[in-house]
C-alpha positions in Angstrom: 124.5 88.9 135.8 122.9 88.3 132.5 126.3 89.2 130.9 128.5 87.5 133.1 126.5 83.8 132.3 126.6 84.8 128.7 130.1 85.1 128.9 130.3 82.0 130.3 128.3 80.0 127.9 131.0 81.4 125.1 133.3 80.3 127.5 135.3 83.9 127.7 137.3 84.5 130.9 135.9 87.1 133.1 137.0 89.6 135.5 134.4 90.3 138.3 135.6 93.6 140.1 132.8 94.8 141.6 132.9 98.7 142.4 130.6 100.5 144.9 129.3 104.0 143.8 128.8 106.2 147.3 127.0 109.8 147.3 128.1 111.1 150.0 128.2 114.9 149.7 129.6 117.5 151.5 128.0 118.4 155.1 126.5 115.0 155.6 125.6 113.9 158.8 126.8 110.6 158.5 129.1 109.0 161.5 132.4 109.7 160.2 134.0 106.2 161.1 137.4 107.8 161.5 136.6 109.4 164.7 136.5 107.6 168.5 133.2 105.4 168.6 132.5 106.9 165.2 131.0 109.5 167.4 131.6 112.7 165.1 129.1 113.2 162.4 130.1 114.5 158.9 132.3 111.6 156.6 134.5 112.6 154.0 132.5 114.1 151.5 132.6 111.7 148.3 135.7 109.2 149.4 137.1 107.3 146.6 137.3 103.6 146.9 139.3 102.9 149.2 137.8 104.3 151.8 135.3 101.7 152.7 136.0 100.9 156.3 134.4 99.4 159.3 132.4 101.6 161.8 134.7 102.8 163.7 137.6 102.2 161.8 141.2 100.7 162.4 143.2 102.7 164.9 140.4 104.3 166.2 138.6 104.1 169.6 135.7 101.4 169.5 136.9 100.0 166.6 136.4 96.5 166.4 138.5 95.6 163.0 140.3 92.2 163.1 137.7 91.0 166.1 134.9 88.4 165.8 132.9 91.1 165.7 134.1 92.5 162.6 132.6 89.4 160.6 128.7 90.7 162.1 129.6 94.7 161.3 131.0 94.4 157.8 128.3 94.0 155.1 130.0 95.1 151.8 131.8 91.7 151.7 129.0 89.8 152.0 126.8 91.6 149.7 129.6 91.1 147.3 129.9 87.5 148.2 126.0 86.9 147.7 126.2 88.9 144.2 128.7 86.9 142.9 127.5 83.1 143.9 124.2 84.2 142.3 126.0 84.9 138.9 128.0 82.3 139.4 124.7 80.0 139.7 123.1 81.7 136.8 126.0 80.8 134.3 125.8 77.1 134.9 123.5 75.2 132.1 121.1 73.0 133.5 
């Protein structure tokens, strides 16, 4: 965040694009979230990006993607969301 509000003092332009880093090894016992109810243990050992998915995910049974409920279950956003106000915040001069 330091970086970013020095950035912004020079007035650069900035790309935030904020990349999650998951260690998830081989014969984890993790609920896979592409199974029904997210009921089968062992996720994809070491998905790439684009894996990040709700618990359970789309298509599957349980899955509450695209519901009210959604907004309560996915945490990555708002993590993201909270990361990024708070540099934002930072980089403004008082």
């Amino acid at each position: 965040m330091t970086t970013i509000a020095e950035l912004r003092s020079r007035r650069d332009t900035l790309t935030f694009y904020p990349f999650v880093m998951m260690d998830v090894p081989a014969g984890n016992t993790l609920p896979n979230p592409y199974s029904a109810n997210a009921a089968t243990p062992g996720q994809p050992a070491y998905p790439w990006r684009g894996r990040i998915a709700i618990s359970p995910a789309d298509g599957q049974t349980g899955t509450v993607n695209t519901t009210a409920a959604a907004a309560m279950k996915f945490v990555v956003g708002r993590f993201f969301d909270e990361v990024l106000n708070r540099a934002l915040l930072a980089s403004v001069p008082e």
